[in-house]
C-alpha positions in Angstrom: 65.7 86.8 144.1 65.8 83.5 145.4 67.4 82.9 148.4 71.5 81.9 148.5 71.8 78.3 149.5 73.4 75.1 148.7 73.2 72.6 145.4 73.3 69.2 146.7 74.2 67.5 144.1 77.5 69.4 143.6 77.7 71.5 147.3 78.4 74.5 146.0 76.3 77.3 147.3 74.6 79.5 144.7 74.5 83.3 144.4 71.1 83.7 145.1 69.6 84.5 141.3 66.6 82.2 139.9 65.3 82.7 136.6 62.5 79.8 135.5 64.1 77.5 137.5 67.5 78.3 136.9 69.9 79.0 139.4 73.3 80.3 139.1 76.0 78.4 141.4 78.8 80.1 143.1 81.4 78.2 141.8 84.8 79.5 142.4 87.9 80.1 139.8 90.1 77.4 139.8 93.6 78.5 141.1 95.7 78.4 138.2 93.0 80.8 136.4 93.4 83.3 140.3 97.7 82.8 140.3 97.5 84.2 136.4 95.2 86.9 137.4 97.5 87.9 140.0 100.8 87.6 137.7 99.2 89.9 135.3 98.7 92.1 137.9 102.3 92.2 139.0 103.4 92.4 135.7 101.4 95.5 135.0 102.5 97.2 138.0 106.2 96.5 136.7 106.0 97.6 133.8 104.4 101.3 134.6 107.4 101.5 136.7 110.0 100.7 134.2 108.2 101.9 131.3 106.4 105.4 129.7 103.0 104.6 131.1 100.8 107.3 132.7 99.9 110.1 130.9 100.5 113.7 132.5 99.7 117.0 131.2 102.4 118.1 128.9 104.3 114.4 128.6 104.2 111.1 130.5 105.9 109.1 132.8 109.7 108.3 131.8 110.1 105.1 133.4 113.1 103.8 135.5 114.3 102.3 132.5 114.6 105.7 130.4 113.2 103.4 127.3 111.2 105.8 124.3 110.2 104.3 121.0 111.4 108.2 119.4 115.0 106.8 121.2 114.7 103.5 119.7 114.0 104.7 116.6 116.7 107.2 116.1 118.8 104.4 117.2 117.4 102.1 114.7 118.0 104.9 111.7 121.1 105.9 113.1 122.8 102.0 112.1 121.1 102.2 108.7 122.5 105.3 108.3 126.0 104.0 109.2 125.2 101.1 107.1 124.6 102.9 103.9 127.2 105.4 104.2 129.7 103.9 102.0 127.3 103.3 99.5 125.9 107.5 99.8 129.9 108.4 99.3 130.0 106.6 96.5 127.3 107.8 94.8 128.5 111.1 96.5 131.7 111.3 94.3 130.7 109.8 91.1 129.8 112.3 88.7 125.9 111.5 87.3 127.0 111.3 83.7 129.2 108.7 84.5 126.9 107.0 87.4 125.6 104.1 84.4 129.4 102.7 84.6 129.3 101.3 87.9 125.8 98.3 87.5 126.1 98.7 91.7 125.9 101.7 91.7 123.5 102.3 88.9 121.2 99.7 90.6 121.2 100.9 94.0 120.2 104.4 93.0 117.6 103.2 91.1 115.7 102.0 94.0 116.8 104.6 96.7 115.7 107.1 93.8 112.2 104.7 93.2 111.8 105.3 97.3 112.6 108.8 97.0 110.3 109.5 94.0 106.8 107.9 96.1 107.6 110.7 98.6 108.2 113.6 96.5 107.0 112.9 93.1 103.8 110.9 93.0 101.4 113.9 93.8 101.9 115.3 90.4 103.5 112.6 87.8 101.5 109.6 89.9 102.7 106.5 91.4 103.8 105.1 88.3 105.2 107.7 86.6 102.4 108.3 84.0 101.7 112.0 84.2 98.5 113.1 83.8 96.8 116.7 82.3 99.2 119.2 82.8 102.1 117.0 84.2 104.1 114.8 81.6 104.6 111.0 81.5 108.1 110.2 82.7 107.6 106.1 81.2 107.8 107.5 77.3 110.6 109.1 75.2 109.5 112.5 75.3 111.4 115.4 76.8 111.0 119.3 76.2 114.4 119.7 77.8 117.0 116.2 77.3 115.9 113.3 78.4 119.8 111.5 78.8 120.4 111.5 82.8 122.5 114.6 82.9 119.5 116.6 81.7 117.2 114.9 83.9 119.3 115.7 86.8 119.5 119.5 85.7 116.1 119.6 85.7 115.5 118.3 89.0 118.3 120.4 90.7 116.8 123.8 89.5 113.0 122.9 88.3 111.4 124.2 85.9 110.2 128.0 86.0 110.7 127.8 89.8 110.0 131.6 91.2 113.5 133.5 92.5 115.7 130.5 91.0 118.2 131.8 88.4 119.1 128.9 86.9 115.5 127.4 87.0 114.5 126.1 83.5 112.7 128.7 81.7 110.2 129.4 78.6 107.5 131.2 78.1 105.1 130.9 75.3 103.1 133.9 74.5 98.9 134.1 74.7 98.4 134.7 71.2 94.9 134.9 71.6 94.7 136.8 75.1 97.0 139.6 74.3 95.7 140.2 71.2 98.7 138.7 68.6 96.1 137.1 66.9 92.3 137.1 66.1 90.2 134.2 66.8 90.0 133.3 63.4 94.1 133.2 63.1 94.0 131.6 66.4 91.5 128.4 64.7 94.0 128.6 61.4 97.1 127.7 63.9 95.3 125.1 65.3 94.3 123.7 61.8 97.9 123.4 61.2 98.9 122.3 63.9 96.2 119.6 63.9 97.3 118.7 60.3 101.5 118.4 61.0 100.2 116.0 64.2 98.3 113.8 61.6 95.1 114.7 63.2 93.1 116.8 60.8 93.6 116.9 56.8 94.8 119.3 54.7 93.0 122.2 54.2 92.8 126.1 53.0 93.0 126.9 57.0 96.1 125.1 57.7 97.2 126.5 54.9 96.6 129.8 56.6 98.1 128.7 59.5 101.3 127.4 58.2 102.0 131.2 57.3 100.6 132.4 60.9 103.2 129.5 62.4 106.2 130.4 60.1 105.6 133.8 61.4 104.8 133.4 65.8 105.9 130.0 66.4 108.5 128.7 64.2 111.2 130.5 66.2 110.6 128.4 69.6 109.1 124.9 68.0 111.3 125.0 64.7 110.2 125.6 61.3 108.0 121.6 61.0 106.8 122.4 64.5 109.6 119.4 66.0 110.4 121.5 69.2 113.4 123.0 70.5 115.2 121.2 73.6 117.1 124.5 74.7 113.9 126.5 74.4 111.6 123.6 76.3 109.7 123.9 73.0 107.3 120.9 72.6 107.2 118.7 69.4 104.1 119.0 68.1 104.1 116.0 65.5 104.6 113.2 67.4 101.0 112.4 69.4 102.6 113.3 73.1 100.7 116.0 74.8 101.1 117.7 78.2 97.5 119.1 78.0 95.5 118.1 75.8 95.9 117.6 71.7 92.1 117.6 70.6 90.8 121.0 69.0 89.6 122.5 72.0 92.4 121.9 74.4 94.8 123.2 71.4 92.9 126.4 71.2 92.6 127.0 75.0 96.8 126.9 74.6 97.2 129.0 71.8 94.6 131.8 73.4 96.0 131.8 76.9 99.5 129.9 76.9 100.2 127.6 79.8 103.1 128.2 82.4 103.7 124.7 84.8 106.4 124.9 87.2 108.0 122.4 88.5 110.1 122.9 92.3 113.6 123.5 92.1 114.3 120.2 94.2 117.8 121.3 94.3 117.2 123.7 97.5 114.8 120.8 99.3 116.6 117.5 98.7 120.4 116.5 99.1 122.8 115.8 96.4 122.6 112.1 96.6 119.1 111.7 96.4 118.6 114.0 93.4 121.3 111.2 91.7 119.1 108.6 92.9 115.7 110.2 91.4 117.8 111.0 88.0 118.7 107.3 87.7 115.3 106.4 88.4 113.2 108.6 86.4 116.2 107.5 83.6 115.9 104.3 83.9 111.8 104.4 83.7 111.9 103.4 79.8 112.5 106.9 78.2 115.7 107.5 79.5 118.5 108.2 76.7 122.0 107.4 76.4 123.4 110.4 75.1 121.8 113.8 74.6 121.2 114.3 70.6 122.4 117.2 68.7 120.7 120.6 69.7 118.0 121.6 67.1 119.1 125.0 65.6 117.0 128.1 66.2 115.2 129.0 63.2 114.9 133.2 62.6 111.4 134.1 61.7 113.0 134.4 58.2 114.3 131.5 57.4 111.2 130.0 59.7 108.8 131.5 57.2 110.9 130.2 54.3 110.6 126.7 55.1 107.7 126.7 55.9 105.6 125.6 52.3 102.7 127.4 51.7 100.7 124.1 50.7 100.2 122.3 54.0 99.7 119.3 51.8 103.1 119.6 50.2 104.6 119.5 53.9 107.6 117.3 54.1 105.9 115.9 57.3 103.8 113.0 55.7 100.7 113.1 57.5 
């Protein structure tokens, strides 16, 4: 370390340090730079006075000023709340049925309900709606129990085989194949048929079989062509819209074992407004419907059977 002394061409003494020739000057901050320094300084010192600043064990400093951002925030949801409140009355007293009469209405519950549906929904039917295996699509036409946005409310008020909820919506279709109703063979006949009414397999002496096996187990809950059953929460099983699966495989898994999906009975989580607000967006996703069709009458197994032709390719149901 060379020692400290002055530059003469600028006079300013150096700190001392030489590297290869180089020597670092001493060259002071220029005031302005020293009065900010100090300002900041100042300001600091105010503002862990007036503010939450140092942290103690179980909390922090308050401040003189009493200021939280919890405080400010309640305050801030507090006037939206206040803010929206007509609007929640509104949609408080209008009955849901009636809900696509008022277009201001209509359309602010469709995007408080498309809000409310990222938070509660999305983990199971996805952030746009589309369902996946085991959870159905909400964007097509297809609905096991209405799809009109009185139905849709229902369901979403008391679920859908939600445990200890009376009203929850409830069906149950047996394991044909794990309790023994039917051998494998019968079970593979079933699916033959039902693969053949879908338009997925041709006719054949197995579906043939199967029609018989379906007049006799299945008719009674998915209706003598296999169209489904609304009040039952019976599936169609013609159309090409399927919860699980509609290849061979997934088909047989179903028939053997059943499947029981429950959706929560959002009724005893969310409040009355925003189970409006879901209904109308869910509704208003593109498979919504305006009026909720005619009931399809319950078949007996006798006059299931009946209908049923023996000929799967005679069916009524053009492949």
């Amino acid at each position: 370390m060379a020692e400290k002394r002055i530059d003469e061409p600028t006079g300013t003494p150096t700190v001392g340090h030489e590297w290869d020739g180089i020597e670092e000057l001493d060259t002071p901050m220029p005031r302005w730079w020293l009065w900010t320094l100090y300002a900041t300084i100042v300001w600091a010192i105010i503002y862990t006075v007036l503010y939450p600043a140092w942290p103690l064990v179980n909390s922090a400093t308050s401040g003189l000023l009493g200021w939280s951002s919890r405080a400010e925030l309640a305050g801030e949801e507090e006037a939206e709340r206040v803010r929206k409140a007509p609007l929640q009355l509104a949609l408080s007293r209008i009955p849901i049925e009636r809900l696509n009469e008022n277009s201001r209405l209509m359309q602010a519950a469709v995007e408080g309900g498309r809000a409310a549906f990222k938070v509660h929904c999305v983990q199971c039917h996805g952030s746009g709606a589309a369902g996946s295996k085991g959870y159905p699509n909400l964007n097509d036409d297809d609905w096991l129990w209405g799809g009109d946005i009185k139905q849709i409310h229902t369901t979403l008020v008391h679920g859908i085989r939600q445990p200890g909820h009376d009203e929850t919506r409830m069906s149950q279709m047996p394991a044909f194949g794990r309790d023994g109703i039917l051998t494998p063979e019968q079970v593979g006949d079933v699916v033959s048929y039902i693969g053949f009414i879908s338009r997925q397999e041709k006719a054949s002496t197995a579906a043939q079989r199967g029609g018989k096996l379906f007049a006799d187990n299945c008719a009674v809950c998915h209706g003598p062509q296999g169209k489904g059953d609304r009040k039952l929460g019976a599936p169609n099983l013609t159309d090409s819209i399927w919860m699980y699966g509609g290849d061979r495989d997934t088909l047989t898994q179903t028939v053997t074992n059943s499947r029981y999906g429950v959706m929560p009975a959002w009724g005893a989580r969310l409040d009355p407004v925003t189970l409006k607000m879901l209904a109308a967006y869910v509704h208003s996703l593109g498979g919504g419907e305006d009026f909720l069709p005619e009931p399809v009458a319950t078949p007996t197994p006798q006059a299931a059977a009946s209908a049923t032709p023996s000929n799967p390719a005679k069916s009524n149901v053009q492949p």
